[in-house]
Every structure is written in structure tokens, then in C-alpha cells.
C-alpha positions, -999 to 999 in steps of 0.1 A, spaced: -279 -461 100 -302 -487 116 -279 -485 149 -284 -449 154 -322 -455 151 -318 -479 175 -299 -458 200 -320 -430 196 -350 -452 201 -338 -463 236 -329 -428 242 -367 -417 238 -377 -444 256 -357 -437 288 -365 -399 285 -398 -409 285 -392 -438 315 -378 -408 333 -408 -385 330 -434 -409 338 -422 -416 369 -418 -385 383 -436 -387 418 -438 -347 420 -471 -329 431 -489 -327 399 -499 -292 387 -528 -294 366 -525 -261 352 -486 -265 346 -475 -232 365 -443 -226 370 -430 -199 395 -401 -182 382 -388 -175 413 -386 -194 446 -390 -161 468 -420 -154 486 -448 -137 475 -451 -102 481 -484 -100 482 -483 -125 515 -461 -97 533 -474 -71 559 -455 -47 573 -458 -41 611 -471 -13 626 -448 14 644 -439 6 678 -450 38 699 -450 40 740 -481 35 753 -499 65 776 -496 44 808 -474 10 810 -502 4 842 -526 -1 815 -513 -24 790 -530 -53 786 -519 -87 803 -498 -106 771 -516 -140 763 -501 -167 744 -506 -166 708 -526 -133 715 -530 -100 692 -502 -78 696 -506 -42 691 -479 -38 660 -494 -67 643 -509 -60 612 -548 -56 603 -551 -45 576 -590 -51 571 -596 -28 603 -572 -5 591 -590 -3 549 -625 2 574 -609 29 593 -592 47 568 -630 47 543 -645 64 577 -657 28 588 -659 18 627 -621 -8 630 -639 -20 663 -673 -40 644 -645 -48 611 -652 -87 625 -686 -83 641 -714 -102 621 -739 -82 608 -775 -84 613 -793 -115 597 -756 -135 601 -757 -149 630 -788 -172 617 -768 -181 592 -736 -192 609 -760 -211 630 -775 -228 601 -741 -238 586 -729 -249 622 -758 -272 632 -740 -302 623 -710 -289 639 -676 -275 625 -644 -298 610 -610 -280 629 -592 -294 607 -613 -293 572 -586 -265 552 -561 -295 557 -584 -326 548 -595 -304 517 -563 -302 503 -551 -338 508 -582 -347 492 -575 -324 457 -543 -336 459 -553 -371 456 -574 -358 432 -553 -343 412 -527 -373 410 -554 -394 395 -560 -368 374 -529 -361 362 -529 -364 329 -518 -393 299 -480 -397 298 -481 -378 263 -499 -349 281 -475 -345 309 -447 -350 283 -455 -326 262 -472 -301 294 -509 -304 282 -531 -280 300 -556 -308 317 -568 -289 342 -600 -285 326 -612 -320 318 -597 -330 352 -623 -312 373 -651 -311 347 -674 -330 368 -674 -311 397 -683 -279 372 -718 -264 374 -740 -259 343 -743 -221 352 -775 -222 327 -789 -258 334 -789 -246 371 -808 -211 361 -835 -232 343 -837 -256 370 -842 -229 392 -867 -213 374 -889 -240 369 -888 -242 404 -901 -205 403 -873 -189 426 -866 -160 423 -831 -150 401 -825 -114 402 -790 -120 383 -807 -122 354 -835 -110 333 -869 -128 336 -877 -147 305 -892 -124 278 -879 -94 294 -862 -66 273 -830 -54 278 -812 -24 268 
């Protein structure tokens, strides 16, 4: 009897050797895909080919350039609600400010990439205790709660200031 503890002590003990050092990429939220297809959303189809009025006409090809069956669809939602496709990525009066202001310190090329190396390294040293990832405890949520925003700390600190909040009601105000 005490041998077969034994062994099924060591057993435990390697199973649980094994999963803690798993170097995988950790998944705070513990999805799983149950597929390994793409995502269908991600698809667009192309447009039609069709022969253009003139070949004289055509634009020159450029490198990396539009082509004229690749899909837009954000043109072609604007279009189709009666929208102009030609302004669908013009900036809009009062933008261009803004843009400006975010730019002034000038722009990271490469910031999508640096972002997500950093929340990976992030989210390895936030992993999770070896009983959490054993037993695939949700830590998602403790893992990023300081970076969360007190939604109504920030609307009282805002307030105080006496900016304006037009989200919600003004203190003492009736709703219906």
C-alpha cells in the first residue's frame, strides 16, 4: 500500500515538473482555439476583375501599391450608405490639429511590434502560480489590475476639477 503511494507521489510530482516548465506563450485568459484554420472574419474577397475603358489610361503599377481588385471594404460600407468612397480616409475638420498634437513628439514605426513584446513579457511574469496554471485559473484579471482605471475615482477626480462630463448626469440631477 505504502509503495503505490509512493509511486503515485512521484507520478504527481513529474506531472506537475512537466507543466511548470512549459516555455509556451502564456494566455492569461486560457483560450483555446478549437481549430487551427484561419479566421474568417480576417478574409476579404477580391473584387471582380473587369477591363478597364482605355488600357492608355491605367495607372503606372507601383510597388506595394493599391490595386484595383483589392478589397476596401470601408470605402465600399461609405458608398453603399450614400457616403462619398473618395474622403472614406480624409480627416475631418478639427483632426488634423489633433494628429498634430499626438505627432509633436514624433511617431514610433515600429510601436504595434514593441507593444506586443512588451505584454508578452508582461504576461510571462504574470503568468500565474504553478497551481493556477495547473489547474487553468482565469488570472487574467489580477494580472493587469494595475493598469485598470477606477472608471468612478476618475469621474470624481474629474469633477472636482470642474470639467465638464456629459457621460453622465451632473450630481443631484434627476433621471428618468
Amino acid at each position: 500500500m505504502r509503495t503505490g503511494l509512493g509511486k503515485l507521489a512521484v507520478v504527481g510530482l513529474a506531472l506537475i515538473a512537466l507543466v511548470a516548465c512549459s516555455d509556451k506563450e502564456p494566455k492569461l485568459l486560457n483560450i483555446k482555439a478549437s481549430t487551427s484554420g484561419p479566421d474568417e472574419f480576417q478574409i476579404l474577397p477580391t473584387k471582380p476583375l473587369e477591363a478597364p475603358e482605355s488600357f492608355s489610361e491605367l495607372p503606372t503599377p507601383t510597388p506595394g501599391g493599391a490595386n484595383r481588385t483589392d478589397p476596401t471594404p470601408r470605402a465600399d460600407a461609405i458608398a453603399a450608405l450614400g457616403g462619398d468612397a473618395a474622403k472614406a480616409n480624409a480627416l475631418r475638420a478639427g483632426e488634423g490639429a489633433l494628429v498634430t498634437h499626438a505627432t509633436r513628439f514624433g511617431v514610433s514605426q515600429g510601436i504595434r511590434d514593441v507593444l506586443a513584446a512588451e505584454d508578452l513579457e508582461w504576461r510571462r511574469d504574470n503568468n500565474g502560480r504553478l497551481l493556477e496554471r495547473l489547474f487553468n485559473v482565469n488570472v487574467y484579471f489580477r494580472a493587469y489590475r494595475v493598469m485598470e482605471l477606477d472608471q468612478y475615482r476618475e469621474l470624481e477626480r474629474l469633477r472636482r476639477t470642474g470639467a465638464w462630463t456629459p457621460a453622465v448626469p451632473p450630481d443631484g440631477a434627476q433621471t428618468q
